[in-house]
N, C-alpha and C positions, 0 to 999 in steps of 0.2 A: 373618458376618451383616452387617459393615458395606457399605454399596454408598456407597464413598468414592470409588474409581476414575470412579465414572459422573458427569461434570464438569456433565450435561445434566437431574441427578437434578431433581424439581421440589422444594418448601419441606416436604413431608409428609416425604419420604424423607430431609431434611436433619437432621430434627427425630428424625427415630426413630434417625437414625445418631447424635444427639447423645445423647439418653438412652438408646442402648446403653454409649457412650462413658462417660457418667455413672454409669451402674449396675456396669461391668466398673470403673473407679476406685475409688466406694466399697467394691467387694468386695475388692480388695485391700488399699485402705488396713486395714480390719477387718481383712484376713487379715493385717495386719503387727503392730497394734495389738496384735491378741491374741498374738502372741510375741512383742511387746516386755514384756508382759506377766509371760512365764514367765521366774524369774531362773536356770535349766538348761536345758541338751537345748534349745536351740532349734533349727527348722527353718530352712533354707538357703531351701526354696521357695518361699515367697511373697516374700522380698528380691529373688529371682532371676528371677520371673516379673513384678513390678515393671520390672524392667531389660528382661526380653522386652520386656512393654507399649511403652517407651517407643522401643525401637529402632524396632517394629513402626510408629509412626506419627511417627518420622522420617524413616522409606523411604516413606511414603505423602506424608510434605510437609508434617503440619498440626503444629501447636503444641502440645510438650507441656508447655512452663513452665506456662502460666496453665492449664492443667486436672489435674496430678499436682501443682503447686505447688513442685517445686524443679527442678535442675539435675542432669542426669547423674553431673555430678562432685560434687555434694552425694549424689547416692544410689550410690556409689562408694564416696566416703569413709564413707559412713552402714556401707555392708556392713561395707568392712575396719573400722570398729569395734568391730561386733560376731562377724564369724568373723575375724580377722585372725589369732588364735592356732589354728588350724585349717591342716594342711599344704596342704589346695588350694586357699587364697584364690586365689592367683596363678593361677590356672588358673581357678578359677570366674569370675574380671572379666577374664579375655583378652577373651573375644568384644568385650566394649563399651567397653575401653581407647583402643579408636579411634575413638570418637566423644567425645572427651573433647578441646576446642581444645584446638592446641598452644599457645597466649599463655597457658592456663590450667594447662597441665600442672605448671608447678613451686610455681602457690599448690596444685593438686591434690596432689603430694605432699606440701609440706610441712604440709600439716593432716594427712594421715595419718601424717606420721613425730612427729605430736603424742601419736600412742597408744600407741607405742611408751616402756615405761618403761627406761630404760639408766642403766647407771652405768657412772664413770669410774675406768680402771685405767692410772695412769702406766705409759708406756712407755720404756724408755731410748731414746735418740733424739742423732742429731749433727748435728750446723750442715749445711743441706742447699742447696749452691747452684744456679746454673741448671744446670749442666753434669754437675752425677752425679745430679739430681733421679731420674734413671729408670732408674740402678743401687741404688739404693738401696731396702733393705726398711724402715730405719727413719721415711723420709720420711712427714709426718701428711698425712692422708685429708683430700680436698678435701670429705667429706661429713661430718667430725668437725665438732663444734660448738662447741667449743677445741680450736685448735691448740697450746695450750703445755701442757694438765694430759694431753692423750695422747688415746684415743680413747675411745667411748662404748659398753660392752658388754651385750647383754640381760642382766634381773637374774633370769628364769626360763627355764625351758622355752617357757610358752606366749608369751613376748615373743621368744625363741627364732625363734618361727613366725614372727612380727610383723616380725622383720627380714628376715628371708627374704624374705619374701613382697612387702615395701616395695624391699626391692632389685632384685628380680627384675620387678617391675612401673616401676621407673626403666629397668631397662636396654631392656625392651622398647619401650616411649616413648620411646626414644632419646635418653635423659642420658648415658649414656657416650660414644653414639659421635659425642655432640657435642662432646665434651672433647678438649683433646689429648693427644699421645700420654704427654706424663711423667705428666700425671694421670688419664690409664689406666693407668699403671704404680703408681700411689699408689693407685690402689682397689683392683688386683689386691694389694698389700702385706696394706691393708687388710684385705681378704679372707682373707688367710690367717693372719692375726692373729686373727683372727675365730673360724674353725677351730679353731685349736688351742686358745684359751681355750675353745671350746665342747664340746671332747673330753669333758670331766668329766660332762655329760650324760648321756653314755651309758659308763659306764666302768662300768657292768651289763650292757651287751647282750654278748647271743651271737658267735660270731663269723659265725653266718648271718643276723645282722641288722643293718641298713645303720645307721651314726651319724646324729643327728640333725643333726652339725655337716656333712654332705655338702654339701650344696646351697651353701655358702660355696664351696664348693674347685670345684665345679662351676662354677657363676658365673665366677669366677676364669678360668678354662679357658676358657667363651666370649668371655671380652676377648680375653684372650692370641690366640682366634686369629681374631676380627675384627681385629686390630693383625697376624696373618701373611697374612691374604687381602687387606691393603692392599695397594693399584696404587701409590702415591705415592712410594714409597721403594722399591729396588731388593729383590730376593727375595735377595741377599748378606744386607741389614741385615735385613728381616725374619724369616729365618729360624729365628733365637736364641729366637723367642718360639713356637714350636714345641715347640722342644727343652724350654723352660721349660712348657708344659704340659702334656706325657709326666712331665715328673717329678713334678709337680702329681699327674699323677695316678696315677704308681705308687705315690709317699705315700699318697695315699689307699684305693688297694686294701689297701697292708698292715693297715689298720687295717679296711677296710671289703671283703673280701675277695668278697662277695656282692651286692655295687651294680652290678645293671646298667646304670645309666646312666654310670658311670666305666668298666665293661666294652667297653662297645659305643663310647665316643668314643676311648680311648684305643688300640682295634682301629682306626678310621677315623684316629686320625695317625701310628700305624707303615705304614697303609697309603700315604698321602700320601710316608712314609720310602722309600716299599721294602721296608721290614724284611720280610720273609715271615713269618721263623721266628718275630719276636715276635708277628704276627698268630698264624699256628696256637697259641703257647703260649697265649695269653689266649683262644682260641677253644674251644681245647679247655676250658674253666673252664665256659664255657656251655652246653656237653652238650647239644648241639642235636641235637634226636631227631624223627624219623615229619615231621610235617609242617612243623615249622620251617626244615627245609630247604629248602623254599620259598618263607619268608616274608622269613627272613633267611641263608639260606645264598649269597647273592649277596657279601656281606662276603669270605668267606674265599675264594671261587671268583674274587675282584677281584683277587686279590694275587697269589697262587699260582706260575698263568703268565705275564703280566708279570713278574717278579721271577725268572725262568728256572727255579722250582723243581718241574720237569717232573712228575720223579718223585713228588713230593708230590702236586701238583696232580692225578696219574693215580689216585693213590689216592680222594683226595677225592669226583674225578670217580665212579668205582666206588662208592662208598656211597652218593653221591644217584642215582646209578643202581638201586642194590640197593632205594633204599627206596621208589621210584618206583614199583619192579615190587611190591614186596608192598603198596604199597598199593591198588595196581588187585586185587589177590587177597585184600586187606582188604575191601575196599568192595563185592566180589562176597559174602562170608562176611556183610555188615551188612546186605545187601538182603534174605538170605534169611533173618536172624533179626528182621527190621523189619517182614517180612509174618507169621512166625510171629508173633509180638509182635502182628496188626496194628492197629500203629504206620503206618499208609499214608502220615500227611505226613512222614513220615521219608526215604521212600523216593526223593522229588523231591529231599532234601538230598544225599543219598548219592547219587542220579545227576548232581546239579550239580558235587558236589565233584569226580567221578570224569572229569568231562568238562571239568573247569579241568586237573586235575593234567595229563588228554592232551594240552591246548593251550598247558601253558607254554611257554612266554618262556623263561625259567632252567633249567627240565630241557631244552629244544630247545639250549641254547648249550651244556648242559654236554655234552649226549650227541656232539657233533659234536666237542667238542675233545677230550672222552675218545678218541674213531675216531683222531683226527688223531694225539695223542701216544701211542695206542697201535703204531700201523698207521706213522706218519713218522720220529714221532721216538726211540722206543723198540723199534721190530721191525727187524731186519735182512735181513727178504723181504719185499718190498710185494707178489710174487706171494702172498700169503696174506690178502690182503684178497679173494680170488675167492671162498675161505670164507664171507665173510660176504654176505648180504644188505640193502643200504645202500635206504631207500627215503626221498625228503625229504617234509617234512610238506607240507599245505595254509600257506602262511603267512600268508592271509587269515585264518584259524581263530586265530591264535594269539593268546594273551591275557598282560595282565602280573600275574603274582599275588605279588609283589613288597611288601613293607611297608617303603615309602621315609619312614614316620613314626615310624619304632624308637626315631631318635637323640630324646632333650630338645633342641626348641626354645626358645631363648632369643632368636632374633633381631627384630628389630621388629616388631609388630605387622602390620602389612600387607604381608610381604613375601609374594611370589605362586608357590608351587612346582609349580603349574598345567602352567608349558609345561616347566619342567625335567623334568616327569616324562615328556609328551611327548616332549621332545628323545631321553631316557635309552632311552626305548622303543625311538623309532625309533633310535637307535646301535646296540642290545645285537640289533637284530633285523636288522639288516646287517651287522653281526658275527656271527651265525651263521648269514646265510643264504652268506655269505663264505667261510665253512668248509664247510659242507655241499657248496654247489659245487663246490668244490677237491676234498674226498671223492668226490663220483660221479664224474669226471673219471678219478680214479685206479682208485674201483670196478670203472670202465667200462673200463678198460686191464686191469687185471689180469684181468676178464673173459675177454680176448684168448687165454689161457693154459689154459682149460680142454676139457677131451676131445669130440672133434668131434662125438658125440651131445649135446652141449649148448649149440652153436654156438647157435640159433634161439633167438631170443626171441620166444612171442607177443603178438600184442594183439587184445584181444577187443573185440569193439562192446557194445554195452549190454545184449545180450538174452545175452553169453557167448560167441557163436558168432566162432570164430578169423579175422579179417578180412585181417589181414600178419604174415606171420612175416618179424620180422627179424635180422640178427646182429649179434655185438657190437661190429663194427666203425662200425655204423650206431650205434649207442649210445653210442659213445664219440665221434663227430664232435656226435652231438645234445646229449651231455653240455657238450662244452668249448664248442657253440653259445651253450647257458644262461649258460657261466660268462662266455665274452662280454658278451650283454645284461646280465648283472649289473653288470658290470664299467663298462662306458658307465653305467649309473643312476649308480654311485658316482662319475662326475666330474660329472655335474649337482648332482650334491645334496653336493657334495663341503665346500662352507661351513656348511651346517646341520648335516652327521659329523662336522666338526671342532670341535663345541664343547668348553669343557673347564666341568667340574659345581664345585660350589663344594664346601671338604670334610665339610658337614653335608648337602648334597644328595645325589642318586645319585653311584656310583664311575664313573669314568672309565673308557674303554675303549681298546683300542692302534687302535681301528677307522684313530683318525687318523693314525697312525705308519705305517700301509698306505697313506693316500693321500698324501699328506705324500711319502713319497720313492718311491711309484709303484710299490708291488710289485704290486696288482693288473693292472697293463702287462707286468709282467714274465711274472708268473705265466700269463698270457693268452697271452703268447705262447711259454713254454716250453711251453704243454699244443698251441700248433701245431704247433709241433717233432713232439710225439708224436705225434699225428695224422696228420703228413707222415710218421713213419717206422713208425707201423703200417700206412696205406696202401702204400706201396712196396712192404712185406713180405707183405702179401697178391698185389698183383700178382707178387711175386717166390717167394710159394709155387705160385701160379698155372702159372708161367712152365714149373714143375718137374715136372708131374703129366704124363703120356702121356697122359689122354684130354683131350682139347682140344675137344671138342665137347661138352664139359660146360657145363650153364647157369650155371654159377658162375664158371664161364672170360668168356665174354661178358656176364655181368653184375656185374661186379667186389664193386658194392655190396650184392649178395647181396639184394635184397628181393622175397624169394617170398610173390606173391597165392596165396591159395585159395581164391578167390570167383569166382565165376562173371565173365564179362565185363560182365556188366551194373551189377556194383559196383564197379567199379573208380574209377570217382569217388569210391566210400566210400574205399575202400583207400586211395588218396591225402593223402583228408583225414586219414585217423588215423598216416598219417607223418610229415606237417607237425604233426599234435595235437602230438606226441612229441619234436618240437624244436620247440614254442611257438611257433610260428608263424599267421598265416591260413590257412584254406583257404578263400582265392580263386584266383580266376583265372591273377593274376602267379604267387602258390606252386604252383600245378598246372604252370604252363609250368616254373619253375626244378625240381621235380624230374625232369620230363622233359628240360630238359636235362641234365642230372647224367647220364640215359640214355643221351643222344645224346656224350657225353663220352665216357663209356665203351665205349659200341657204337665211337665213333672208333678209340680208344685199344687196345682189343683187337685191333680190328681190322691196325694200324700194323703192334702188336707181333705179332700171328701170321697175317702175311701169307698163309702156306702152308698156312694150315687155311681153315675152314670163313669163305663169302664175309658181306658187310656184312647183304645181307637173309638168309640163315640165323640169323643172329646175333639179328637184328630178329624175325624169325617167332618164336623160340624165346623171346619175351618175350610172345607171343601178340599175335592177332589186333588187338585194341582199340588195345595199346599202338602198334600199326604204324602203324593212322589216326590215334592222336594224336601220332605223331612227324615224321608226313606235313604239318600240320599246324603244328611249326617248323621246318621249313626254314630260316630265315632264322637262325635260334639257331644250330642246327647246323652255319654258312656261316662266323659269328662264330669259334664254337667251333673251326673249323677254322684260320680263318685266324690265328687266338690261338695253336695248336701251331703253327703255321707257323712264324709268326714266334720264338715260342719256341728251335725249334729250330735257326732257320737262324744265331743268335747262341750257341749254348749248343756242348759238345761233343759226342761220339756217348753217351756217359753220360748230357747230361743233359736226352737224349730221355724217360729213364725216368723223370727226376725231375719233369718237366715231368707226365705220367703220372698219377704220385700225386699231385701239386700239384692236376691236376685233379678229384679223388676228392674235395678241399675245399671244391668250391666248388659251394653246391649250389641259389644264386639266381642266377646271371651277369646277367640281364636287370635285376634290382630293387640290384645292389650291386656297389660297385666298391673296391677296398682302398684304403685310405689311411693315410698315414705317420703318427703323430703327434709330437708334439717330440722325443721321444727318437731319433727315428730308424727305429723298427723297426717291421716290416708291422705294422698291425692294424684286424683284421677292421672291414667300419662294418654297419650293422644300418638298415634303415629302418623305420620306425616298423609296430606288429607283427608284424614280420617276423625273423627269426632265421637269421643267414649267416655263413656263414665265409669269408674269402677266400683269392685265391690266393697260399701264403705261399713264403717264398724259404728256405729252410730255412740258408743259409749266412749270409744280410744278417740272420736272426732270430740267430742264434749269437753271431754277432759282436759283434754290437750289445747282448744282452744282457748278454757278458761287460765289455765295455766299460762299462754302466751299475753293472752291480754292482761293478767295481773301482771306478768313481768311491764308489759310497757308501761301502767299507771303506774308502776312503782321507780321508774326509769325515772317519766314524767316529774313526778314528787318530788325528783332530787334535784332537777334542775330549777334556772332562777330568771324568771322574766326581766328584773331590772338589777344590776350589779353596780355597788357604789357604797364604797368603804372609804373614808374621810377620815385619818387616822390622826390623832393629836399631832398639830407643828406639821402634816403634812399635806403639800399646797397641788401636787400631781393627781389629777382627775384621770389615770390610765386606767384606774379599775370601774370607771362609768360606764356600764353600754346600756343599750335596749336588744335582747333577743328577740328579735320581731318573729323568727322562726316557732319560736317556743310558741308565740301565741297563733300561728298558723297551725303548729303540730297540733294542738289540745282541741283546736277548731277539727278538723280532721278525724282525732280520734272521737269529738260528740256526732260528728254524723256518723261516724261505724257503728259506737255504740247504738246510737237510734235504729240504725240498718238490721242489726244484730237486736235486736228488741223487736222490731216487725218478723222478724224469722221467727221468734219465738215463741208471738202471739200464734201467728201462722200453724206453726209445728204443734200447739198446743191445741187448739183448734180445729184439728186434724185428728189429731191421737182422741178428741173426748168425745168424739161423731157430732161435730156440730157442721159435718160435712154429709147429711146425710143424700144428699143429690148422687152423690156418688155413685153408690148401687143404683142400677140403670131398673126404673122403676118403683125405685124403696116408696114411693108413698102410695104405691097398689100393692105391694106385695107386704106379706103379712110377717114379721122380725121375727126371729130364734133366741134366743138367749143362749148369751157369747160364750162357747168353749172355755175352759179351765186354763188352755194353751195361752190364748187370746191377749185373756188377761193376765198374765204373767208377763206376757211379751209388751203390752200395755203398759204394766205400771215400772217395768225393766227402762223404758224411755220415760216414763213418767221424770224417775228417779235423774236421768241424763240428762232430761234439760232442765231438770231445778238444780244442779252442778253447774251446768251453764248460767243459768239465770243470777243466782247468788255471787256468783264470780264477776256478772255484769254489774248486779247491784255494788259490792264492793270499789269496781273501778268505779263508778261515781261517786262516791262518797271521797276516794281519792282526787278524781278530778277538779272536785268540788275544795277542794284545796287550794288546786292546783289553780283554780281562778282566781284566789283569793290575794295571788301574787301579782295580778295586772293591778296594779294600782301605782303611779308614780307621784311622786313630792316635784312639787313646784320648785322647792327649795334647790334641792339637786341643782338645777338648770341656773336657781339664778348662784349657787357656789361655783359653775361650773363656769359664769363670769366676771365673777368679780375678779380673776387674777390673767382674765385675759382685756382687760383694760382698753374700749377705744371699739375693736372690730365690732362690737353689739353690745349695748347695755344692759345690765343688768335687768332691769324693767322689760326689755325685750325677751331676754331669755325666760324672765316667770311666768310671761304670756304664754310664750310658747309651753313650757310646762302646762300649763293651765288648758291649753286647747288638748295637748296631749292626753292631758291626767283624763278631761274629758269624754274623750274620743274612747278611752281605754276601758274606761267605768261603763261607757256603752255597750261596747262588745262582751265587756265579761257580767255583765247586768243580763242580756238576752242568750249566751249561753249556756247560761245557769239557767236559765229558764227553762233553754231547748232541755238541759242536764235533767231538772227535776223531773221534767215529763216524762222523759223514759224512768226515771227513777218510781217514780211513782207506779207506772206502768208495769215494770219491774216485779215490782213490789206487789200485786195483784197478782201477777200469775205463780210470785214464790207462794202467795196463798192457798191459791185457785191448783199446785203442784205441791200441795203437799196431800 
């Protein structure tokens, strides 16, 4: 009702906004009065709506000293007063902690730490110099009030609260992380001094009920690892203070075995570790059911595969799959007892919910890595992916239903996790739109393999009515067209992929570990390889068949209209629809040429049959005047094989051939190198193209870049720690937890890049004989002289590949031999830190780590030898 905003208000409107002002003050003041009144049970809401009030009209601009009559941090401290012993204080004055100056913040605490009643329990204590200041647990708290009688303890329960809540409200004002680091190490001491005296409070509760002494040891933990997410000092030194909060808060669970907030932080720094297996063990504590796997099953799906722990991950995968489907068969059984019920606004819940769970975020990234590590890394036939039916969602539609506010903040006040959640979105939704691609890629290959009554794929217009039937050949060039354009987004956007999350923000993803050393390049261009050697193998079933006057002879690319001639512009467009393309003008000419490629190239190879315009008639009437129509493409196209040929040998007439089958823009796209060396495809903008690839310079160069990474890999060190005689500084300890996500990363490409292989292999040897449309009625030729040369030309191309693959395993297989850490490490790393964790604590922790480590690199080596093995069969089966 106040009309403040309108700056143009006349004197009538200023006066009524002033005794609205007037009347909404004195109604609270009375609404405080009278529960300052009551000496029990007072209410929160009118201290709290006080505070609204005056927020509200210092976003508006005007004065609230001289009309409420105090100061924000006078009506702060007023509250903590009187709820101070109340566990949500801290949480009830966040919102307006920040409008409290900071010149004023420390008279602001210390009148609140005036209501706090403490007593003092001598502590034993030793002569504490500059230099072990911040080994030391005996060292006195910068916030003790005597430093020489020890520190100052609440003398109740509800003063209990009152320190908590005093503390938790300095840290987020930023007292500590204005201090240095030894005395953040003196308040972490502090803290757990704190703790443990405070244990006696609850030395009644249950073992399912959390201590009231938590929130010390919590605290504690967000120093420790604002002092490990410091830039300033090397991740060597920082490190330590990690480890020192995992034990922090294992202590704590033993005692408090049911605090989810020790639960869930202490899952996010074995996740920062690596550890897998310690995540699954505290995860499983949480007995995440039905729909929490959506909210927070992102936690345990973060570690899993990174951490190379396949087989687990697959399983995981499966459960949030399983619960995914019964709940859409939930939520079907709740609509129809919500109408019986009718309950009708029920019904909009139950359909909202039902249309989040189909658009996630988290179920879309998990179902794609399930496919992947079922289908790559765990099956030994990728021909068994033709089984399944792969279809990718809209990823417009997709939503994040994600609860990135699980963990307890404690960090300051105004920090902003607005665009983090942004960032996090857009990583984790190019992380499976990454995979998904790569899936229909192979989908679309394996396709290749099944019985020639199921060759045609159709595509329906809008009204249903069958407009192109295509084949799978065409499905797999429009597939790895997609994974292209995908592939180009992820070097544009390739700096905003790469960020890395803080470890109380979203979890990090390997997205950047793909662009980083450029496996999307890679993978891009092994899926041309396949491409070039499923195409060959069709012209090469082709070549075999006795009727030669078949349409599928002169039309390589198989795309049968059923529409009348009048739609053939429809038809057109719904083949470009399907490799994401425009349907204009330029993509109408480039699939027409594609035609005139082919009508060539048929033509070349079976000189002795049926002439150029036969060939052209039998594409019918329309298509004849629209080929009439480029002549000049087709001039190109010709002088392109020419030249081809006139440098290549009688072989690699054929290769040339299929190369052609790639290339389905000529006029709109021209191939280009990029750094690495190796063809790849360019794409102009809405446009989707493949180019013309060299299938020997793609080989080559691939194996070449993957040796360089294995041998990158090789030089690096999963655990650093040099202990030099007389020398007592632990700076050169870390754990590369990167390195063991990198190696993870590189065993699933390798595997990726093993399925292409088999693939490609399998293709080039005709174990694709469905191919040729009717090969098992029609009677085989025996293959040209060309054929074969152009045959064992590839043969030779992917046992360069292959062997190159093989090699990096035998490298990476090294490269695991490094997860392995010593217990010892951990406990030298405290015995000179005396007090904050004992020695026995630290070897544990070693021991869980050494562990966790020996797991991951136990089931990678596994995933490793498979493809090695596998490898190693087709270097036979290619020679």
């Amino acid at each position: 009702s106040l009309n403040i905003n309108n700056k143009d208000s006349n004197t009538i409107d200023d006066r009524c906004n002033e005794d609205v002002i007037d009347d909404l003050v004195m109604f609270l003041n009375q609404m405080v009065l009278d529960e300052e009144s009551k000496d029990l049970s007072r209410n929160r809401g009118p201290y709290l709506a006080r505070l609204l009030f005056v927020e509200t009209m210092i976003e508006l601009g005007l004065d609230y000293r001289s009309t409420i009559g105090c100061s924000i941090e006078d009506l702060c401290s007023h509250y903590f007063f009187r709820f101070g012993g109340k566990p949500s204080c801290d949480r009830d004055l966040e919102p307006w902690l920040a409008l409290i100056q900071p010149d004023l913040i420390d008279e602001f605490l210390s009148e609140a730490l005036e209501h706090i009643d403490r007593r003092c329990l001598p502590v034993k204590s030793k002569e504490v110099t500059n230099e072990n200041v911040e080994d030391s647990i005996e060292t006195p708290s910068v916030i003790s009030s005597d430093h020489n009688s020890g520190r100052l303890f609440p003398v109740d329960l509800c003063n209990l609260y009152r320190h908590q809540s005093w503390l938790t409200m300095a840290h987020k004002l930023g007292v500590h992380r204005r201090m240095s680091i030894n005395e953040q190490c003196c308040v972490v001491n502090d803290l757990r001094c704190y703790y443990n005296e405070s244990l006696k409070y609850g030395s009644h509760l249950l073992p399912t009920d959390t201590q009231f002494a938590d929130h010390y040891l919590l605290l504690a933990s967000h120093i420790l690892l604002d002092l490990w997410e410091k830039k300033e000092n090397a991740m060597e030194v920082n490190i330590k203070y990690i480890f020192h909060t995992v034990n922090l808060l294992e202590a704590g669970l033993e005692r408090s075995p049911s605090n989810f907030d020790f639960r869930m932080l202490i899952i996010r720094c074995y996740t920062a570790l690596g550890a897998a297996d310690c995540v699954e063990t505290h995860f499983q504590y949480l007995d995440v059911k039905h729909i929490l796997w959506e909210s927070i099953g992102y936690h345990i799906t973060a570690v899993l595969q990174p951490a190379g722990r396949y087989g687990l991950a697959w399983h995981r995968y499966m459960e949030i799959d399983k619960t995914n489907r019964t709940a859409n068969r939930e939520t079907a059984e709740q609509l129809a007892q919500a109408y019986k019920a009718g309950t009708f606004s029920k019904i909009l819940e139950i359909v909202d919910l039902r249309r989040r769970l189909n658009r996630s975020l988290h179920y879309s990234k998990v179902y794609w890595e399930e496919k992947f590590i079922e289908f790559v890394l765990l099956s030994d036939d990728v021909e068994s992916l033709r089984d399944v039916v792969l279809k990718a969602p809209d990823w417009e539609l997709i939503r994040d239903n994600r609860n990135l506010d699980v963990l307890l903040d404690f960090s300051i006040f105004n920090d902003d996790l607005s665009q983090l959640r942004s960032s996090s979105f857009t990583v984790e939704l190019r992380t499976a739109q990454l995979r998904c691609s790569s899936m229909m890629v192979l989908n679309a290959a394996a396709l290749l393999f099944v019985p020639a009554s199921d060759e045609y794929i159709d595509v329906r217009s809008a009204n249903g009515e069958i407009t192109i039937r295509l084949t799978p050949i065409h499905r797999l060039i429009a597939a790895v067209d997609d994974f292209n354009h995908f592939a180009s987004h992820l070097d544009v956007d390739s700096e905003a992929l790469s960020v890395e999350f803080p470890l109380r923000g979203p979890p990090n993803s390997t997205l950047s570990f793909y662009i980083a050393d450029r496996f999307h390049h890679l993978i891009s261009a092994a899926f041309s390889i396949l491409v070039d050697c499923a195409c060959f193998s069709r012209m090469f079933n082709h070549s075999l068949t006795s009727n030669t006057s078949s349409p599928i002879t002169t039309n390589p690319c198989n795309i049968t209209t059923v529409t009348s001639p009048s739609n053939r512009s429809t038809s057109s467009t719904a083949i470009k629809t399907i490799q994401s393309s425009n349907n204009d003008k330029a993509v109408l000419s480039g699939s027409l040429s594609l035609v005139d490629e082919s009508v060539i190239t048929a033509t070349k190879q079976f000189s002795n049959e049926t002439s150029l315009a036969t060939s052209v008639g039998q594409l019918g009437t329309e298509a004849t005047s629209l080929l009439s129509n480029h002549t000049s493409t087709t001039t190109d196209v010709t002088a392109l094989l020419s030249n081809h040929t006139s440098t290549a040998t009688t072989g690699d007439s054929w290769a040339s051939s299929s190369d052609t089958l790639l290339s389905n823009d000529i006029q709109s796209s021209e191939a280009t190198t990029d750094s690495s060396g190796y063809v790849k495809p360019a794409n102009s903008e809405g446009q989707s193209s493949t180019s013309q690839v060299d299938l020997d310079l793609n080989c080559t160069l691939i194996a070449s870049e993957v040796k360089t990474l294995s041998q990158k890999y090789l030089k690096l060190n999963f655990i650093t720690s040099h202990n030099d005689e007389g020398d007592n500084n632990d700076s050169s300890f870390n754990i590369n937890v990167d390195y063991l996500h990198q190696i993870s990363v590189f065993i699933e490409n390798i595997a990726l890049f093993t399925k292409v292989l088999e693939l490609s292999y399998k293709l080039l040897v005709g174990y694709n004989s469905n191919l040729a449309a009717g090969s098992g009625k029609k009677k085989k030729q025996q293959p040209s002289m060309d054929s074969c040369f152009a045959r064992t030309r590839r043969m030779k191309s992917l046992r360069i590949f292959a062997q190159c693959l093989y090699d990096c395993s035998e490298n990476l297989g090294q490269c695991l031999d490094k997860f392995q850490i010593d217990s010892t490490d951990f406990e030298r790393l405290a015995l000179y830190r005396d007090g904050l964790v004992s020695a026995l604590d630290m070897k544990q922790l070693g021991n869980r780590l050494s562990m966790s480590y020996s797991s991951s690199r136990v089931e990678m080596t596994e995933a490793l030898r498979k493809s090695s093995n596998q490898i190693s069969c087709l270097l036979k089966l290619l020679e």
